[in-house]
mmJSON file of the N, C-alpha and C atoms, coordinates in Angstrom:
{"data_MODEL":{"atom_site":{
"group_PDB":["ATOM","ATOM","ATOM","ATOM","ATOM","ATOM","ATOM","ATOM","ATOM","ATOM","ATOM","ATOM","ATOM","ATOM","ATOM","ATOM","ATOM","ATOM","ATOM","ATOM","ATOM","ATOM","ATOM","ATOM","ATOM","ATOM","ATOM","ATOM","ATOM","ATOM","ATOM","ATOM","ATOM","ATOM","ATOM","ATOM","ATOM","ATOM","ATOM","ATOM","ATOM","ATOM","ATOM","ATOM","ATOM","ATOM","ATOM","ATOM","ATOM","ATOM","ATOM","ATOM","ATOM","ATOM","ATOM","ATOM","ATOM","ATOM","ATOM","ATOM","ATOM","ATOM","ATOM","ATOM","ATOM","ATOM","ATOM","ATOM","ATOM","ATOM","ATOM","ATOM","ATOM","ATOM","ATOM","ATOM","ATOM","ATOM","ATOM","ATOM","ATOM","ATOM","ATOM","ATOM","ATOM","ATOM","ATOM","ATOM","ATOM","ATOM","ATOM","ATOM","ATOM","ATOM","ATOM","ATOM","ATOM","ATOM","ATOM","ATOM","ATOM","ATOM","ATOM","ATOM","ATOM","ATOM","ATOM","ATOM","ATOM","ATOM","ATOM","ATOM","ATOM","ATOM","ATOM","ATOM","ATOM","ATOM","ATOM","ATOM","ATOM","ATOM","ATOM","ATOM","ATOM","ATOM","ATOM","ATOM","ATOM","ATOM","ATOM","ATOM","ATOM","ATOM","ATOM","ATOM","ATOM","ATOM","ATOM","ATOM","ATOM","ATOM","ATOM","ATOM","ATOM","ATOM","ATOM","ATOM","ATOM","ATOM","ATOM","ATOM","ATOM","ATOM","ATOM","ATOM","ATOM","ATOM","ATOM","ATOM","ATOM","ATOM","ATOM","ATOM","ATOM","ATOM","ATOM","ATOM","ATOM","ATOM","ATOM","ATOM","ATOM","ATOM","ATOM","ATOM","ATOM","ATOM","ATOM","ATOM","ATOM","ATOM","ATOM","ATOM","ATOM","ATOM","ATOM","ATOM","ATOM","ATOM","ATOM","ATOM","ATOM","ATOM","ATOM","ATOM","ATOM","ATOM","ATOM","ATOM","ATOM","ATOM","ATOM","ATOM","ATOM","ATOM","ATOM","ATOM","ATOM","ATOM","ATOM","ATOM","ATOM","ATOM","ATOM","ATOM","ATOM","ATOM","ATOM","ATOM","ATOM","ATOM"],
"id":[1,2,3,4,5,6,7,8,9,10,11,12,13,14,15,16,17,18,19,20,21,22,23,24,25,26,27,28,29,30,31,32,33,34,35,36,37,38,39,40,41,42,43,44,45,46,47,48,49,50,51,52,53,54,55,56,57,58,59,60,61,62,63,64,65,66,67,68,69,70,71,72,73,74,75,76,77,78,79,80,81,82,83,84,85,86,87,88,89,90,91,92,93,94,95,96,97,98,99,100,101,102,103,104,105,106,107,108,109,110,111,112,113,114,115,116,117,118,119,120,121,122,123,124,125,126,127,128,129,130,131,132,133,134,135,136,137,138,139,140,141,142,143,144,145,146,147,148,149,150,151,152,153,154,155,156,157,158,159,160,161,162,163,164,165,166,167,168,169,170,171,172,173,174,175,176,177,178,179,180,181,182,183,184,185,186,187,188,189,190,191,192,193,194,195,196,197,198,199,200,201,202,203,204,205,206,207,208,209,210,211,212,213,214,215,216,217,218,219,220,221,222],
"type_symbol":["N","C","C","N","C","C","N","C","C","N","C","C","N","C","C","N","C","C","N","C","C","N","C","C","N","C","C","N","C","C","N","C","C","N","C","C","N","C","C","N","C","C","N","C","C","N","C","C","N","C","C","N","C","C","N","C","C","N","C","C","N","C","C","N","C","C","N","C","C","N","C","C","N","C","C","N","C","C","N","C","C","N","C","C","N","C","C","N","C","C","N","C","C","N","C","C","N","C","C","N","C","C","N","C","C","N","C","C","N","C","C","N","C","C","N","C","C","N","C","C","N","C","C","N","C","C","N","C","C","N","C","C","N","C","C","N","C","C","N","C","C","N","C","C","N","C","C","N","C","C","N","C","C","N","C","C","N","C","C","N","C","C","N","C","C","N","C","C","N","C","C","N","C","C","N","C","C","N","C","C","N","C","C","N","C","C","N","C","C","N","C","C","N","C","C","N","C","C","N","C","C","N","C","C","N","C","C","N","C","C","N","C","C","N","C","C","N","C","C","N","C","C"],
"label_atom_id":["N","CA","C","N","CA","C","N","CA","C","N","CA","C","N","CA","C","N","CA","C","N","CA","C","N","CA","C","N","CA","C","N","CA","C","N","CA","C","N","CA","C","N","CA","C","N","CA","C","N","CA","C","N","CA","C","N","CA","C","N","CA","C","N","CA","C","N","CA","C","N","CA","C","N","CA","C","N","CA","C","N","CA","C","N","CA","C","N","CA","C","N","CA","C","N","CA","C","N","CA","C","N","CA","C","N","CA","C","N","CA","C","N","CA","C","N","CA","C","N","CA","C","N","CA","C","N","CA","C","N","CA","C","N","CA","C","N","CA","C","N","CA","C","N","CA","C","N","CA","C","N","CA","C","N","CA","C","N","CA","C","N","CA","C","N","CA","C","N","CA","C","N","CA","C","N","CA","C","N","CA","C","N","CA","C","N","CA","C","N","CA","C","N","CA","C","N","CA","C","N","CA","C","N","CA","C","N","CA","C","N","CA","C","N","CA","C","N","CA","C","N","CA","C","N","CA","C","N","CA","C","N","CA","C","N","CA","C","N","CA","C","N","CA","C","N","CA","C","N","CA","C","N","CA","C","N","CA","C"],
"label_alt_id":[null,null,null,null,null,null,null,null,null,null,null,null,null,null,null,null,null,null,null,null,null,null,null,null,null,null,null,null,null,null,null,null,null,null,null,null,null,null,null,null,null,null,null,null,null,null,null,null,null,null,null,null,null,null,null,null,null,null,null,null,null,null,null,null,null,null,null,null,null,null,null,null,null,null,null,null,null,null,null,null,null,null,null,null,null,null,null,null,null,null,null,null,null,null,null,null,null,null,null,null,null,null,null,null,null,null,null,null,null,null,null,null,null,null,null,null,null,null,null,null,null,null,null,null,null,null,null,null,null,null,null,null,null,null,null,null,null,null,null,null,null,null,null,null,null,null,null,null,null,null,null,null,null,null,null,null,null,null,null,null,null,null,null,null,null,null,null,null,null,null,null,null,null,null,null,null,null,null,null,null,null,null,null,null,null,null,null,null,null,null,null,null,null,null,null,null,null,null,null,null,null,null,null,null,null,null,null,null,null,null,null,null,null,null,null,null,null,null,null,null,null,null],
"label_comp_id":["UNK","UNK","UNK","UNK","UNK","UNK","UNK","UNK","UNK","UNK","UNK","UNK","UNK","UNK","UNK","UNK","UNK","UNK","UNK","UNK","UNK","UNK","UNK","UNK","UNK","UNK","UNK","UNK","UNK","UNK","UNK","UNK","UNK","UNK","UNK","UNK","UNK","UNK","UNK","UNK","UNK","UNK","UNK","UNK","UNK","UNK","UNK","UNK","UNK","UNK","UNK","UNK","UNK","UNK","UNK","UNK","UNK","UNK","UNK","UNK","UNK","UNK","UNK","UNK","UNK","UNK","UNK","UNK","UNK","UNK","UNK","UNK","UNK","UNK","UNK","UNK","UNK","UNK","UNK","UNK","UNK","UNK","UNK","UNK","UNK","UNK","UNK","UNK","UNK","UNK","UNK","UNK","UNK","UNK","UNK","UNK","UNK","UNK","UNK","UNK","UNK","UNK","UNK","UNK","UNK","UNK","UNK","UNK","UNK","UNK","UNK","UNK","UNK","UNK","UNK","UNK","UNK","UNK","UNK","UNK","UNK","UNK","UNK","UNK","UNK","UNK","UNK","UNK","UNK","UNK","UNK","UNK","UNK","UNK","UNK","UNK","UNK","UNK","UNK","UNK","UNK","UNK","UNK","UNK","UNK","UNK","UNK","UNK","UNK","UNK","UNK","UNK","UNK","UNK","UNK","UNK","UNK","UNK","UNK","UNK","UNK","UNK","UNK","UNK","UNK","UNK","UNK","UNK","UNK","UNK","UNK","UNK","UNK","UNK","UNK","UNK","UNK","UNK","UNK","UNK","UNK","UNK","UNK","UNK","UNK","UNK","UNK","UNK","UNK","UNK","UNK","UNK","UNK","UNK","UNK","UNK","UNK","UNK","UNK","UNK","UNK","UNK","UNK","UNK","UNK","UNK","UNK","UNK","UNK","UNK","UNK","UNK","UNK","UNK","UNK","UNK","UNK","UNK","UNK","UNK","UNK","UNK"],
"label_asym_id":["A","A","A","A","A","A","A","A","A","A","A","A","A","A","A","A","A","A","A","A","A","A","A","A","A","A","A","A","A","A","A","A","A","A","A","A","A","A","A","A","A","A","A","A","A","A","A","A","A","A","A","A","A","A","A","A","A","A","A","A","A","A","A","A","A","A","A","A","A","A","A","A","A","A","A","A","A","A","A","A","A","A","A","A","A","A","A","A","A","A","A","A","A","A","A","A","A","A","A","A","A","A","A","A","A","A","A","A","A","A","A","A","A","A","A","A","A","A","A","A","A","A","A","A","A","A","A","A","A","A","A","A","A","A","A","A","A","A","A","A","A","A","A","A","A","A","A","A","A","A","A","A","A","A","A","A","A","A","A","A","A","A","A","A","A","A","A","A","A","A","A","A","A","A","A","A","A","A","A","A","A","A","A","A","A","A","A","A","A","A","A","A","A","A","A","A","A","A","A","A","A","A","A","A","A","A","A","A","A","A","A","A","A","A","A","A","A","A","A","A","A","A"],
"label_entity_id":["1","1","1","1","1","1","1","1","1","1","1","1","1","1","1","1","1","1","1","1","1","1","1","1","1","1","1","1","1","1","1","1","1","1","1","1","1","1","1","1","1","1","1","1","1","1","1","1","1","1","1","1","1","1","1","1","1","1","1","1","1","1","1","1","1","1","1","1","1","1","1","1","1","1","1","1","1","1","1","1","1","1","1","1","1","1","1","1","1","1","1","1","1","1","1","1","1","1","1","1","1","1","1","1","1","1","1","1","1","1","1","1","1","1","1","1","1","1","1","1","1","1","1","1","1","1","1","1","1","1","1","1","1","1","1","1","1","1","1","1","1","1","1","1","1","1","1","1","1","1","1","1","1","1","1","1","1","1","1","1","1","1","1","1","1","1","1","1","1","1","1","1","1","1","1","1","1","1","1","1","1","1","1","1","1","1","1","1","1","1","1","1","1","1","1","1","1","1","1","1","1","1","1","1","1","1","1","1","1","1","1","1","1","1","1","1","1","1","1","1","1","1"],
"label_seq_id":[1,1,1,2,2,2,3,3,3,4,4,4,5,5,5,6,6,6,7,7,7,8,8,8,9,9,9,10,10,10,11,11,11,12,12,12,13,13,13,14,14,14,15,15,15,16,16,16,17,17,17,18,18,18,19,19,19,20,20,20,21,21,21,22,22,22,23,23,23,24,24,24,25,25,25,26,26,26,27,27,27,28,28,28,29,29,29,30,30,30,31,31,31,32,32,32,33,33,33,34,34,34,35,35,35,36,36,36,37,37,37,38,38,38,39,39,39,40,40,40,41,41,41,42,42,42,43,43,43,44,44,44,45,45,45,46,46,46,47,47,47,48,48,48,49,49,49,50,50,50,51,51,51,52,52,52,53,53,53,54,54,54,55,55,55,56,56,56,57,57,57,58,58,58,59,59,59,60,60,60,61,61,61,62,62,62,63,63,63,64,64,64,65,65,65,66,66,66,67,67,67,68,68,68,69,69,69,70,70,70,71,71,71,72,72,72,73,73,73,74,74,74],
"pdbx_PDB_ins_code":[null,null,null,null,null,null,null,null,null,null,null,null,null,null,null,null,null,null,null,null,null,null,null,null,null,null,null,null,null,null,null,null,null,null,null,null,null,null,null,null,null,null,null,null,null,null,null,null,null,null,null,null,null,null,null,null,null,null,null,null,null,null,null,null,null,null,null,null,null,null,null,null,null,null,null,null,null,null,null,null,null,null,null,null,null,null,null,null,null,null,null,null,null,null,null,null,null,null,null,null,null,null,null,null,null,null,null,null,null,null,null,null,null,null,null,null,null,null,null,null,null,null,null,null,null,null,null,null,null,null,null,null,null,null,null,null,null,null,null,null,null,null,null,null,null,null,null,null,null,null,null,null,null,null,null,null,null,null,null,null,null,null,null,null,null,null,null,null,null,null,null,null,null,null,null,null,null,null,null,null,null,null,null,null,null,null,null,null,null,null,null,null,null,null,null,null,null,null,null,null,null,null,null,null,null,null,null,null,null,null,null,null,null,null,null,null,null,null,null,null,null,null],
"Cartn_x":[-72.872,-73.155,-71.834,-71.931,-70.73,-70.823,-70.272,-70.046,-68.953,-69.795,-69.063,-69.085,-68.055,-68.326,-68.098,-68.913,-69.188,-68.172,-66.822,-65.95,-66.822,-67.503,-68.125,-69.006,-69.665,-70.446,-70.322,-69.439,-68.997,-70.022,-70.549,-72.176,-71.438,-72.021,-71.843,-73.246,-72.574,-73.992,-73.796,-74.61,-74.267,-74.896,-74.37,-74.904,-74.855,-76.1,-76.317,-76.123,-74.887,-73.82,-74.606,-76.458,-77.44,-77.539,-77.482,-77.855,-76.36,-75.016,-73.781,-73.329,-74.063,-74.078,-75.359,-76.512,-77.662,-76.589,-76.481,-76.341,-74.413,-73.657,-73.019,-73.716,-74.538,-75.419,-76.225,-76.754,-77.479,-76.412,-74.987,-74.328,-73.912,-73.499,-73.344,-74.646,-76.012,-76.996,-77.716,-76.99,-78.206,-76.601,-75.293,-74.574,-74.363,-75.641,-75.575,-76.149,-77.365,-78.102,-76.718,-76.105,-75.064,-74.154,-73.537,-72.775,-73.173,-74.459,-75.396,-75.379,-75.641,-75.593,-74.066,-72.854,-71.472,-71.417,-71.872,-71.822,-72.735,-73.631,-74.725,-74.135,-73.201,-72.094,-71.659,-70.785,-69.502,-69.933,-71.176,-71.411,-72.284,-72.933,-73.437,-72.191,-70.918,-69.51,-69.172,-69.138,-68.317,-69.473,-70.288,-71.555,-71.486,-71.506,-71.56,-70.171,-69.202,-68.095,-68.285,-69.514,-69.504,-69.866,-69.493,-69.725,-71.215,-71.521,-72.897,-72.266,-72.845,-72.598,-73.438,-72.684,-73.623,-75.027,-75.476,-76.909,-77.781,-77.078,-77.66,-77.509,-76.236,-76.453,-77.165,-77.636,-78.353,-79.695,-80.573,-81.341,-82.095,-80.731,-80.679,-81.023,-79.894,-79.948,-80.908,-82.481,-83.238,-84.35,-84.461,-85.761,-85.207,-83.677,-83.862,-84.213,-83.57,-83.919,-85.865,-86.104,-88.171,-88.202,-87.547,-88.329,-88.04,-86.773,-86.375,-87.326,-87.864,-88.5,-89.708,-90.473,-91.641,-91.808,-90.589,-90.351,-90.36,-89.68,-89.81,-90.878,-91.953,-92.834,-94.29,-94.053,-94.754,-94.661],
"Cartn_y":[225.229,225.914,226.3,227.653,228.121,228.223,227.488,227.479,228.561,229.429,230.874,230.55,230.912,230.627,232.172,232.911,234.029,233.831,234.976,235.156,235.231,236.459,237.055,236.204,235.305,234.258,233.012,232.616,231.273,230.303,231.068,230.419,230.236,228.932,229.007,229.164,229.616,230.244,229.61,229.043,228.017,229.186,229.701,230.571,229.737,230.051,229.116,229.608,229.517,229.651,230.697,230.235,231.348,232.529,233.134,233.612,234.822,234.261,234.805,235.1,234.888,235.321,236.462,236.45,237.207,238.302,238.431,239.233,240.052,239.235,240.031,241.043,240.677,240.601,242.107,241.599,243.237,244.384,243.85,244.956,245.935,245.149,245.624,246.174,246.077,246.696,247.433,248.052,249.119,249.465,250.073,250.311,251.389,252.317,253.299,252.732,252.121,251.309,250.523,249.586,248.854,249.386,251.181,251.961,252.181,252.844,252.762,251.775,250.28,249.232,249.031,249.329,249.213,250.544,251.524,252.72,252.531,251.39,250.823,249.988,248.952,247.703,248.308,249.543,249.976,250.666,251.292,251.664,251.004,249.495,248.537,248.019,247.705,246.979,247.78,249.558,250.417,250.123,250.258,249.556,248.8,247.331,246.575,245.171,245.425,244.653,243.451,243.604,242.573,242.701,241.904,242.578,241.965,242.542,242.033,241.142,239.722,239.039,239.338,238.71,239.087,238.638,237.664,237.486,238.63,239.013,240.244,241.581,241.757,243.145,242.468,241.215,241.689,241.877,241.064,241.344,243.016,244.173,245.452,245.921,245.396,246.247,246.066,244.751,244.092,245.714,245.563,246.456,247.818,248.415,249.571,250.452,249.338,249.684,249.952,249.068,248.391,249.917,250.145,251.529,253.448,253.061,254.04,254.191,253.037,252.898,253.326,253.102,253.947,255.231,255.812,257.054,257.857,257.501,257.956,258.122,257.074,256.884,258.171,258.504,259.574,260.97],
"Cartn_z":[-108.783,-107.538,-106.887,-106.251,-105.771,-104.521,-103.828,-101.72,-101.736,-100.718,-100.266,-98.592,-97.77,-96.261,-96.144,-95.558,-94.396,-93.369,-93.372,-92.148,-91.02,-91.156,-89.938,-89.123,-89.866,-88.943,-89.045,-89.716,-89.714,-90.627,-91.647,-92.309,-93.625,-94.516,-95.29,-96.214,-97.664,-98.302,-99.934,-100.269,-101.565,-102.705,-103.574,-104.637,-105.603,-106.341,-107.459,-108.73,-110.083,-110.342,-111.912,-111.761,-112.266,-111.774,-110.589,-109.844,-110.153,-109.915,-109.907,-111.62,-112.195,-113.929,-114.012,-113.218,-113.118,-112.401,-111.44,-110.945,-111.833,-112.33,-113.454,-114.709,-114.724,-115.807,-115.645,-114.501,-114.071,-113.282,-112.893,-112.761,-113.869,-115.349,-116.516,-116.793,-117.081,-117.311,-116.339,-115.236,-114.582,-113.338,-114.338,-113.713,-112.793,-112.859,-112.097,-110.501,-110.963,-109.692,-109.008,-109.31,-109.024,-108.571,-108.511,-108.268,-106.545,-106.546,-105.406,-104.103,-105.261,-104.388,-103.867,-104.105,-104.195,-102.975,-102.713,-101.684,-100.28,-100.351,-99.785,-99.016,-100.012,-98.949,-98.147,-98.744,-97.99,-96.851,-96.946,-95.567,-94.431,-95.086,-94.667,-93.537,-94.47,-94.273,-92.844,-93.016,-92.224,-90.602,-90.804,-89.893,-88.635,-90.135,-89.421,-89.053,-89.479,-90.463,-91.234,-91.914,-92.575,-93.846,-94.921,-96.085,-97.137,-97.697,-98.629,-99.489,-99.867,-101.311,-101.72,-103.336,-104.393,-104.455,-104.152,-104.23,-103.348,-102.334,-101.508,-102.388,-103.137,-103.67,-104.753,-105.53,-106.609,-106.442,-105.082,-104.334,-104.457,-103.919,-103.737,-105.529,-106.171,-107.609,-107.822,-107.658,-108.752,-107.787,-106.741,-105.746,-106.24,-105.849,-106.262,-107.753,-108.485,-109.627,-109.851,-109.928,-109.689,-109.122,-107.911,-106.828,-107.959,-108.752,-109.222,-110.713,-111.077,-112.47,-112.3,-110.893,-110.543,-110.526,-110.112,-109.902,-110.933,-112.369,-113.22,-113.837,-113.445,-114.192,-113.891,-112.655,-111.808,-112.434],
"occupancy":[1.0,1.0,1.0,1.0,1.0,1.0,1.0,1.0,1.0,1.0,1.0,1.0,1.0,1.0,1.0,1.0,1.0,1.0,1.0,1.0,1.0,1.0,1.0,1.0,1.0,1.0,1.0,1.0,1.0,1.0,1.0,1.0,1.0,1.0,1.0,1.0,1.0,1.0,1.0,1.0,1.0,1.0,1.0,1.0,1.0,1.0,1.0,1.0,1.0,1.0,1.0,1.0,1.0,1.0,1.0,1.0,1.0,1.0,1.0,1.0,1.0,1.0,1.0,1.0,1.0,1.0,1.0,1.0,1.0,1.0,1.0,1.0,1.0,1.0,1.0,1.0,1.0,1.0,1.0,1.0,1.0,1.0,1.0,1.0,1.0,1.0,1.0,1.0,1.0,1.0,1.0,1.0,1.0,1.0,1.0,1.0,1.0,1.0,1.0,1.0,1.0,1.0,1.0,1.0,1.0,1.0,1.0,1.0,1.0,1.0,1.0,1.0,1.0,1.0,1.0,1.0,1.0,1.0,1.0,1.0,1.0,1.0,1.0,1.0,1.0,1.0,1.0,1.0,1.0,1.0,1.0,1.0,1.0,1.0,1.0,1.0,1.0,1.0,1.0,1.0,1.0,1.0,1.0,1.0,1.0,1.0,1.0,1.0,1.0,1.0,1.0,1.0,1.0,1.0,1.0,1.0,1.0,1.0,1.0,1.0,1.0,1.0,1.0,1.0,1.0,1.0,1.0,1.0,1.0,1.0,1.0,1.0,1.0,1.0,1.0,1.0,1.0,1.0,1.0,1.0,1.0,1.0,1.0,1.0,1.0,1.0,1.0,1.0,1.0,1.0,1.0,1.0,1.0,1.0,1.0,1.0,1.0,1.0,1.0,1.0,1.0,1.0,1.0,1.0,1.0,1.0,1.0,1.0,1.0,1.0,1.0,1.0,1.0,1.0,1.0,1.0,1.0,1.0,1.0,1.0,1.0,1.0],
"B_iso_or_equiv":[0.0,0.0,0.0,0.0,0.0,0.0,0.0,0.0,0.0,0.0,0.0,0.0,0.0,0.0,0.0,0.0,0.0,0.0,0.0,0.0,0.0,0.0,0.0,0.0,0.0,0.0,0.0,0.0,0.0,0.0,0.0,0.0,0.0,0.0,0.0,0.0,0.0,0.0,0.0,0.0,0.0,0.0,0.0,0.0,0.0,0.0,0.0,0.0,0.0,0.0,0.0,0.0,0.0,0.0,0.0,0.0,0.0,0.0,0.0,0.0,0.0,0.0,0.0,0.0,0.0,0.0,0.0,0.0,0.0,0.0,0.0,0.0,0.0,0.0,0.0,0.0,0.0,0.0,0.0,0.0,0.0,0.0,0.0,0.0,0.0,0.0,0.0,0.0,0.0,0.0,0.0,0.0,0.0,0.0,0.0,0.0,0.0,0.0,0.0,0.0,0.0,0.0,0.0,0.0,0.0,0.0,0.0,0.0,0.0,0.0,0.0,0.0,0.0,0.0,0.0,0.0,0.0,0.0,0.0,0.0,0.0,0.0,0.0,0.0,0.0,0.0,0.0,0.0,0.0,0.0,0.0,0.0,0.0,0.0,0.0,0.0,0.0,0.0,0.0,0.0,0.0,0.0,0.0,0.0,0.0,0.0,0.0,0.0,0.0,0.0,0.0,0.0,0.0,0.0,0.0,0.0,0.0,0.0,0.0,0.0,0.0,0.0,0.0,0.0,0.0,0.0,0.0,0.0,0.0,0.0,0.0,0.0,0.0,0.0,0.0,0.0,0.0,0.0,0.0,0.0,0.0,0.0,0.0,0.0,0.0,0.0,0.0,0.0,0.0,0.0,0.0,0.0,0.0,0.0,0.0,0.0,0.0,0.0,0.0,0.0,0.0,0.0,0.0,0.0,0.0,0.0,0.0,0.0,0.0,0.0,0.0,0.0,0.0,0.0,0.0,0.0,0.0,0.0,0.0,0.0,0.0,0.0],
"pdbx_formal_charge":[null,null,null,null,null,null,null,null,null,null,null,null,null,null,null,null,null,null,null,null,null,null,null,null,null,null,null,null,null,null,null,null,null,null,null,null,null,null,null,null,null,null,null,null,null,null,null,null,null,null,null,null,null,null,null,null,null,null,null,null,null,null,null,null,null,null,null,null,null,null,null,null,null,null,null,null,null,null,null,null,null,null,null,null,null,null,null,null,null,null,null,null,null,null,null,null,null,null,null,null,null,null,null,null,null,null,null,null,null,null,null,null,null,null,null,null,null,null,null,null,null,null,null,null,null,null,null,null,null,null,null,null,null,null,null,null,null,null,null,null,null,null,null,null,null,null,null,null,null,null,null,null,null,null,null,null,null,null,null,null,null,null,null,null,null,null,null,null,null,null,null,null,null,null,null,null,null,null,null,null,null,null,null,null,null,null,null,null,null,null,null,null,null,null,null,null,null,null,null,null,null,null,null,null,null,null,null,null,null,null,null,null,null,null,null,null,null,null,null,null,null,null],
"auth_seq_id":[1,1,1,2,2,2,3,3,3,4,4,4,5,5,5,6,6,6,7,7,7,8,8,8,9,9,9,10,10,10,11,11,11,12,12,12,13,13,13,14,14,14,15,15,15,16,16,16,17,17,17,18,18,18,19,19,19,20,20,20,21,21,21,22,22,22,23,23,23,24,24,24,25,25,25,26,26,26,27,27,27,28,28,28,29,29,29,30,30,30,31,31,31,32,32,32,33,33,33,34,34,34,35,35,35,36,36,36,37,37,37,38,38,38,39,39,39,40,40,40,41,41,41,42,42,42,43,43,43,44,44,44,45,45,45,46,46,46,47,47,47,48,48,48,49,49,49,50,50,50,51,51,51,52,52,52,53,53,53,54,54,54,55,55,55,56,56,56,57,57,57,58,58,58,59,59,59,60,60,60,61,61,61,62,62,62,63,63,63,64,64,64,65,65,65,66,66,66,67,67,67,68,68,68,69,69,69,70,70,70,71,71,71,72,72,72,73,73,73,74,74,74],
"auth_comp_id":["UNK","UNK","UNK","UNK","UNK","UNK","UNK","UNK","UNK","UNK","UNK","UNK","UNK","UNK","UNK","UNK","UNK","UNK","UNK","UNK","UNK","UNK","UNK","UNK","UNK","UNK","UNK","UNK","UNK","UNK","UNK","UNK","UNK","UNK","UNK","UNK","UNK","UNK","UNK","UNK","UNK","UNK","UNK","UNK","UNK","UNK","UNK","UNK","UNK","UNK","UNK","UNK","UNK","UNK","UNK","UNK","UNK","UNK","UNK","UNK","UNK","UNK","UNK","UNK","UNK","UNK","UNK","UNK","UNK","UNK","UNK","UNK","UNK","UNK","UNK","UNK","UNK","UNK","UNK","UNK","UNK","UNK","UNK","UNK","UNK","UNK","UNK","UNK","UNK","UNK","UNK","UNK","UNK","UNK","UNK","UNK","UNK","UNK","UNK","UNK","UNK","UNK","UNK","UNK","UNK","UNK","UNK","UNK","UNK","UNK","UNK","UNK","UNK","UNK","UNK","UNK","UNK","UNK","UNK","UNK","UNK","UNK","UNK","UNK","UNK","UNK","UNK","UNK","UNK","UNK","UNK","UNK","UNK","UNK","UNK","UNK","UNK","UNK","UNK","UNK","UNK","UNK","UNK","UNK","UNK","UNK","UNK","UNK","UNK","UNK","UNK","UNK","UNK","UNK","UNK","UNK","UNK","UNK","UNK","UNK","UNK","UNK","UNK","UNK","UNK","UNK","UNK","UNK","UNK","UNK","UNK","UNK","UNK","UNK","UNK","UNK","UNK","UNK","UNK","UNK","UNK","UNK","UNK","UNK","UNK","UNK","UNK","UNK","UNK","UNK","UNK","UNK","UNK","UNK","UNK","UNK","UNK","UNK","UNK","UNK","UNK","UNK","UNK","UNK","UNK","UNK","UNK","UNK","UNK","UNK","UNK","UNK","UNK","UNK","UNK","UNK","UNK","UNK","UNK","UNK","UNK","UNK"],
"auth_asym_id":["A","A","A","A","A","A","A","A","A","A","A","A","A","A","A","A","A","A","A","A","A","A","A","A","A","A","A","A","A","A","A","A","A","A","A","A","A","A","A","A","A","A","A","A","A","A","A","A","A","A","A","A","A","A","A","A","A","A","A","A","A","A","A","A","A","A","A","A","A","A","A","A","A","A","A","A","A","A","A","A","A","A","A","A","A","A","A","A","A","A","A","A","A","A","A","A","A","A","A","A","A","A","A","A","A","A","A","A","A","A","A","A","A","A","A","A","A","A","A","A","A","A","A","A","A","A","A","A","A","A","A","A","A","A","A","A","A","A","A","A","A","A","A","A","A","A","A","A","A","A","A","A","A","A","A","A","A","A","A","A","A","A","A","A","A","A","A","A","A","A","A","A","A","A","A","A","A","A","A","A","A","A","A","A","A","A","A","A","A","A","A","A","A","A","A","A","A","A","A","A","A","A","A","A","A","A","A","A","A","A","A","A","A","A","A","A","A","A","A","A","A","A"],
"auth_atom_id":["N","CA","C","N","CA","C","N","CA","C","N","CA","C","N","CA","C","N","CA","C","N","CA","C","N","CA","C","N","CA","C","N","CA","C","N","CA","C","N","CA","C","N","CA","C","N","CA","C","N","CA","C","N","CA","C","N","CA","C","N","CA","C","N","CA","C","N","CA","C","N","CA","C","N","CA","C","N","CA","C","N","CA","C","N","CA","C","N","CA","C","N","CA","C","N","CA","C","N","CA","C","N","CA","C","N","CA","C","N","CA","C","N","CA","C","N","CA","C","N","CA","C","N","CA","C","N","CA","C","N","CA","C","N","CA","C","N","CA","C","N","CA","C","N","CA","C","N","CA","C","N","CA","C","N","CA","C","N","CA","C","N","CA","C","N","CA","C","N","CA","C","N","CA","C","N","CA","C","N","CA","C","N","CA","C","N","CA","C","N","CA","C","N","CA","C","N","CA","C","N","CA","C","N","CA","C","N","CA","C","N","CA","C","N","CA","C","N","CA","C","N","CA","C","N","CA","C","N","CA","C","N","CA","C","N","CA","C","N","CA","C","N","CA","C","N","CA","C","N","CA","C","N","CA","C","N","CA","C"],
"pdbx_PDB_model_num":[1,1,1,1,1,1,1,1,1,1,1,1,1,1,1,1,1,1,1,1,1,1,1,1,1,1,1,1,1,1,1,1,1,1,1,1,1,1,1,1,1,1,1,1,1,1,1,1,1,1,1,1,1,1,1,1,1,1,1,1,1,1,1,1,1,1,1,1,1,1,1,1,1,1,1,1,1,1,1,1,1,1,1,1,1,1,1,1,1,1,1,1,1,1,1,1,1,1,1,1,1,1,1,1,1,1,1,1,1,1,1,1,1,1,1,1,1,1,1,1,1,1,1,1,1,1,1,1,1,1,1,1,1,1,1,1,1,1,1,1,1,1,1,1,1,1,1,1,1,1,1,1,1,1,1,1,1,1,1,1,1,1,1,1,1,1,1,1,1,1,1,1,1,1,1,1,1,1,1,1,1,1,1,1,1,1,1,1,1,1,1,1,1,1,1,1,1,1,1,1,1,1,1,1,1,1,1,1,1,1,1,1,1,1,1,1,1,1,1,1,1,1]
}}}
């Protein structure tokens, strides 16, 4: 398990060390989605100043992808 502390709010957030290999995992396999989610932080970041972890962008990659696979399917 990996303890990450949050500047912005003083929180800490324990990622579980599955979760931070999952989410490597699906950046290499759905790198366009992951490109998205990476343009999504930054203007999440420019926002709000705070930045997305990874369990949050893999969160994003796992839905947008799911939302984009429907789409195709139409």
């Amino acid at each position: 398990m990996i303890v990450v502390k949050n500047i912005n709010n003083n929180v800490s957030l324990c990622l579980d060390s599955s979760n931070l290999q999952m989410y490597e995992t699906m950046r290499q396999e759905y790198k366009a989605v992951a490109d998205c989610v990476d343009k999504i932080g930054e203007y999440y970041e420019s926002v709000t100043s705070a930045e997305l972890n990874e369990e949050e962008k893999l969160y994003l990659i796992l839905h947008i992808n799911r939302v984009c696979s429907k789409e195709s399917e139409s």
